[in-house]
Steps between C-alpha positions, in 0.01 A plus 500: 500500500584817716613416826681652792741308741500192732212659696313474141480167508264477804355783374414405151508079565158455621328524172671188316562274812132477511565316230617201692230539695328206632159618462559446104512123478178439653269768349693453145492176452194441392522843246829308322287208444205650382676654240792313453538383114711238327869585489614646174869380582620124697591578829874313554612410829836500628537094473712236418264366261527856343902558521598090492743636284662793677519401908735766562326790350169312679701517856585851448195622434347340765739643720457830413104462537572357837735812589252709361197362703680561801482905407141489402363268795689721778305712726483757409571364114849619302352521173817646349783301699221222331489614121843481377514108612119473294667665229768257480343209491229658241771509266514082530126459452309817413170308482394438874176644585606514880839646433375796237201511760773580814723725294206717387409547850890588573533761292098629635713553823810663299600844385465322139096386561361587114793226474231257684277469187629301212596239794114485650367506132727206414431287868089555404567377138678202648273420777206677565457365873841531581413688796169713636635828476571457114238753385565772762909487452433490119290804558703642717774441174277698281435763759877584533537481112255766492267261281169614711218343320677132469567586858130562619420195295719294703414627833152439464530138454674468822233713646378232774138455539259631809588280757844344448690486744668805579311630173446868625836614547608324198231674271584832706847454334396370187294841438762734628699336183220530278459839591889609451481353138245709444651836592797335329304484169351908573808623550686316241248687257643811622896445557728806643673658278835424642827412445669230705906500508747304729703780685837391343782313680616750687181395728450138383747198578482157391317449866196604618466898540149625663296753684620854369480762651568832368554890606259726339665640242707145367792599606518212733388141472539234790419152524546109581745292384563161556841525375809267524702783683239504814625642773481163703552257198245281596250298357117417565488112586147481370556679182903494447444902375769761655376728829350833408686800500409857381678662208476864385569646196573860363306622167783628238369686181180263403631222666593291842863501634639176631302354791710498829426313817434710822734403741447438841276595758241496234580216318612170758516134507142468471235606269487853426195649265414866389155565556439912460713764494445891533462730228825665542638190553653560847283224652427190458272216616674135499295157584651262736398157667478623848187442672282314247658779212560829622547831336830692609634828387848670423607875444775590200783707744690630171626186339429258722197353620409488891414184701135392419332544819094367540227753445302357814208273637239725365633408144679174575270261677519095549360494120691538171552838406628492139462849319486834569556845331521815644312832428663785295537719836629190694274538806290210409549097409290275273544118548376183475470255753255171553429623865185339628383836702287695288542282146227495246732229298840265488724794478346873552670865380534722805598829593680665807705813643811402538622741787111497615392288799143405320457159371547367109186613342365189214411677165156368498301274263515731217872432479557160743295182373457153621728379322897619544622841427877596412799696385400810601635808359390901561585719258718831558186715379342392837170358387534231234561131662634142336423204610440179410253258593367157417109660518325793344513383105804286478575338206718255712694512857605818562428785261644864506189749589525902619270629678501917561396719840251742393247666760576328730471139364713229274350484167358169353878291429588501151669176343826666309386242202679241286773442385621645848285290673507112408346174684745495731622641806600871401631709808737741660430772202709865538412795315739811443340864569411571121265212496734386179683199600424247757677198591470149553639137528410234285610152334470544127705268243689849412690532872854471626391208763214428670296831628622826311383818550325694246421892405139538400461826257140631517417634124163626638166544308514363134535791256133469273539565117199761401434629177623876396247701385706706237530430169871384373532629159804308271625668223446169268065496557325714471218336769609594858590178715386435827796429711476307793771639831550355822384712771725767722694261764337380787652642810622250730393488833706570756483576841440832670794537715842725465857323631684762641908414471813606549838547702540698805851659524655732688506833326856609594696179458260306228520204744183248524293527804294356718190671573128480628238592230151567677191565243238727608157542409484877423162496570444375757873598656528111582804244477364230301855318450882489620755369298933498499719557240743238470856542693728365299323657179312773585200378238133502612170451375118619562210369391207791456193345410288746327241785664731610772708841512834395634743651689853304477674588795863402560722536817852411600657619860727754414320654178216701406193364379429444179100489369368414142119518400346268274093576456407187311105542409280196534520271146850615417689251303824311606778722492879441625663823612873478615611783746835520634490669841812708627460571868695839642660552823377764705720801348462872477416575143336164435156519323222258564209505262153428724297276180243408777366904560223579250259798431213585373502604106638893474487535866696489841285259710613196624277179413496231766749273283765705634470424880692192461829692373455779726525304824804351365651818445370592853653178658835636325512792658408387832758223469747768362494812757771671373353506127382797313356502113346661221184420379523587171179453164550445126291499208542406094519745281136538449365842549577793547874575724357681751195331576726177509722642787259652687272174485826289598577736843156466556510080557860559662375699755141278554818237588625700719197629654426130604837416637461743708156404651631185564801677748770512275702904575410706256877641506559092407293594155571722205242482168582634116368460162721438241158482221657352174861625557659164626398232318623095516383414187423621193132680449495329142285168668222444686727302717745776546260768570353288769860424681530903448173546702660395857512578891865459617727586816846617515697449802618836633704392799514156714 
């Protein structure tokens, strides 16, 4: 089972503590005893007739089944405050229909639930009648142990009949479970081709540890922990399990650092749960129980982390907002919330401006279902969405499904497949920028405690052995052999996006700084996002999908811009560039290389990408009366000399020519061409031809 925090639980509950339903007795009954059969094994009851000969162990037992039906008859039940007294007194008499019956059902309503079977198989084999829900729970046993057709089997014979009592809902449900072991049986036919790890105990603890979240290139993971060391010490009377508190961790070669707690205002007495965080890691989105469960959100102010402050009643209504995940350029929110306005099921996907004034925006039926949606997670290259949701073609609860915006529409949701997907709940999934490694929580017998939280490695598309068509010759035959070679390797998919990284500094003194980082849309000369460098640091990072000419544009009060161009064409593959930026103080003799001005091929005339970098450079001169500087062109080395200088005064001037029509002094402005004479790189690349082929400005005087 993958689960989130506390707020999981009403989240997640509804679909097993239907199970105690009281609708079941009266339209099962008569389904148990149409098809009961004669017990295979003697049902023994805890008696004195039985256990004449042990009255202590007899009392004992019977208290612990009394302390344990105390849990499980509560409202709402305590099925796991109820187990471990079952469990006890199961040890004393395994061979009580009613007891195996009640500790099957337990563990349905635990982390553990395949756990349920072997109990439910063993109360039917005892007693068949032993209660009315014995074939749906012993389906429901099968279900979770991913045994579909026994499963099916099951559920049909507690498929009431037209007109039972409450009949209709009950055979609504009854076919919903059908229908998830049948996509369980598809897509067990096809399995990803995955690898599943725990992330290592520098994550995992002995307690439960949930609900990663990650930056986008895995440098960072954060998460819940309901550690021993809580920030309030307390415990959950219900469940006796340590409040929630949010760890982070630090990646170190290939893997996690020790986990440390946040410490306060993020993490308090109370419950504290990561929900999203931002690419760069510099924001993040925390749950709390405000409100009916409220999302609240905290900046990173260089190693600390700021007070979490609400993000407002047009994302935090009187409902239970539980998940959320912010865009790549930060201006928008997804979340999840079981608002009634505007809900096509029990919990709905929705999407909203964050420092808009419209209202949250529901995805639509093609995404939202009637049944409950959750976990929501966008992913940096700005189109591809995970989710998770108990409709579309389950196999069980909540499956894992992604979804991608092309023109202008989600595509149909894809199920992410088994073994990632299982019968049960499986939620609050995180994928890093290369589309390699995603991450989630689950109970398996291999963890540290409880939930642990796992690295998923995609393998992608199985590599297909094919037949050469040359003859092999050996030296030994003299018939040539048919040889049969695996194929060339299968690419692996990964997403089209670039993560721009690095460390801002201050040229002079080296020192880290903090800076803003705006990314332009050359084409269309737009701001499309606005990020910070860190303070303490200096690091940042940018998410570029793909089809978009950047412009990277970084400013600090007191220094000179500094602008970067990364053209990334539409389908490009994941790449991870790191770029360290120095930024220079306004001095005479400093050089400042414009990457953002760009001409047409062999000639001086300005294309329309360069408007963007020339109203900076306008906006620095206006800001900067007293500044004067040469314009100066450079080519490669390609070509002939001459032609090279003449065609690199030719763009310096066009510069200058413009400056000047927006009202800059011509006296302000001096041009040269410098051809292939002054190069920053060597000519011996691609790469370093194109850094040689550059616009820059020298200060003259300040």
């Amino acid at each position: 089972m993958k689960t989130n925090s506390t707020f999981a639980a009403s989240v997640l509950s509804r679909g097993i503590s239907r199970l105690s339903s009281p609708l079941w007795p009266a339209a099962l009954a008569f389904c148990l005893l149409a098809s009961s059969r004669q017990a295979l094994a003697q049902n023994v009851e805890f008696s004195k007739d039985r256990f004449g000969d042990n009255k202590d162990g007899l009392k004992e037992a019977l208290r612990d089944i009394k302390a344990g039906d105390q849990w499980y008859n509560a409202d709402p039940p305590k099925y796991e405050r109820a187990l471990p007294n079952y469990l006890e007194a199961q040890k004393f008499n395994p061979n009580n229909a009613q007891l195996n019956f009640k500790i099957g059902d337990c563990y349905l309503n635990s982390g553990f639930k395949s756990r349920s079977l072997s109990y439910l198989q063993k109360a039917f084999e005892l007693d068949a009648e032993v209660d009315p829900r014995m074939h749906y729970l012993l389906g429901r046993g099968l279900h979770l142990n991913a045994r579909w057709a026994e499963a099916i089997a099951e559920y049909k014979k507690a498929m009431p009949p037209a007109g039972a009592k409450n009949g209709l809902v009950l055979q609504q449900e009854l076919r919903k479970k059908i229908a998830e072991c049948e996509s369980g049986l598809a897509l067990m036919k096809k399995p990803s081709r995955v690898f599943i790890d725990n992330a290592g105990p520098g994550v995992n603890s002995p307690f439960p540890d949930y609900s990663p979240v990650i930056s986008a290139d895995e440098s960072v993971i954060m998460f819940t922990s309901r550690r021993d060391n809580s920030t309030g010490a307390q415990t959950e009377p219900e469940t006796g399990g340590f409040y929630e508190d949010i760890y982070q961790s630090s990646r170190s070669g290939k893997q996690w650092g020790p986990a440390r707690a946040l410490n306060e205002p993020v993490n308090t007495d109370g419950h504290d749960a990561t929900v999203g965080l931002a690419p760069d890691g510099q924001r993040m989105l925390i749950y709390v129980e405000n409100n009916g469960g409220d999302l609240n959100e905290c900046d990173l102010r260089g190693t600390k982390w700021s007070k979490p402050q609400t993000l407002g009643r047009r994302i935090n209504t009187n409902a239970h907002e539980s998940s959320a995940s912010y865009s790549p350029d930060g201006r928008f929110l997804y979340f999840v919330s079981d608002q009634p306005e505007g809900s096509l099921g029990s919990r709905d996907i929705y999407k909203v401006e964050i420092e808009g004034k419209g209202k949250a925006v529901n995805l639509g039926p093609g995404i939202n279902t009637p049944y409950g949606e959750e976990g929501v997670f966008m992913h940096p290259d700005g189109k591809t969405m995970y989710f998770s949701s108990e409709g579309h073609n389950s196999m069980g609860g909540y499956d894992i499904f992604k979804s991608v915006y092309e023109n202008g529409k989600w595509s149909k949701p894809e199920n992410l497949g088994w073994p990632i997907n299982t019968p049960d709940d499986d939620v609050f999934f995180v994928i890093s920028a290369s589309g390699r490694h995603g991450y989630y929580s689950s109970i398996r017998e291999d963890g540290q405690g409880g939930k642990d939280i796992y690295q998923i490695t995609f393998l992608g598309a199985e590599k297909p052995p094919m037949l050469n068509t040359e003859d092999q010759l050996l030296a030994s035959r003299v018939a040539p052999v048919k040889e049969t070679v695996l194929a060339a390797a299968v690419p692996i998919s990964t997403a089209q996006v670039t993560i721009l990284k690095g460390v801002v500094t201050d040229a002079e003194t080296k020192q880290p700084l903090e800076a803003s980082i705006d990314v332009v849309d050359n084409q269309k000369n737009l701001v499309i996002a606005s990020f910070r460098s860190n303070s303490q640091s200096g690091r940042y990072l940018v998410s570029l999908p793909s089809g978009i000419n950047y412009g990277i544009v970084v400013r600090q009060d007191g220094y000179l811009f500094h602008s970067e161009n990364f053209d990334v064409p539409a389908g490009a593959a994941y790449s991870e560039v790191v770029k360290d930026i120095a930024l220079q103080r306004l001095d005479v003799g400093v050089k400042v290389v414009l990457n953002n001005i760009f001409f047409d091929t062999d000639k001086s005339t300005l294309r329309k990408e360069s408007a963007g970098e020339l109203e900076r450079l306008v906006a620095l001169l206006n800001e900067t009366p007293k500044l004067r500087i040469e314009i100066s062109g450079h080519t490669d080395n390609v070509g002939n000399a001459a032609y090279n200088q003449q065609l690199s005064q030719n763009r310096a001037k066009v510069v200058v020519d413009y400056l000047v029509t927006k009202g800059i002094d011509k006296g302000r402005l001096t041009f040269a061409g410098y051809g292939m004479t002054q190069p920053v790189a060597p000519n011996t690349t691609k790469q370093g031809r194109q850094l040689n082929r550059r616009t820059e400005f020298k200060v003259l005087e300040k």
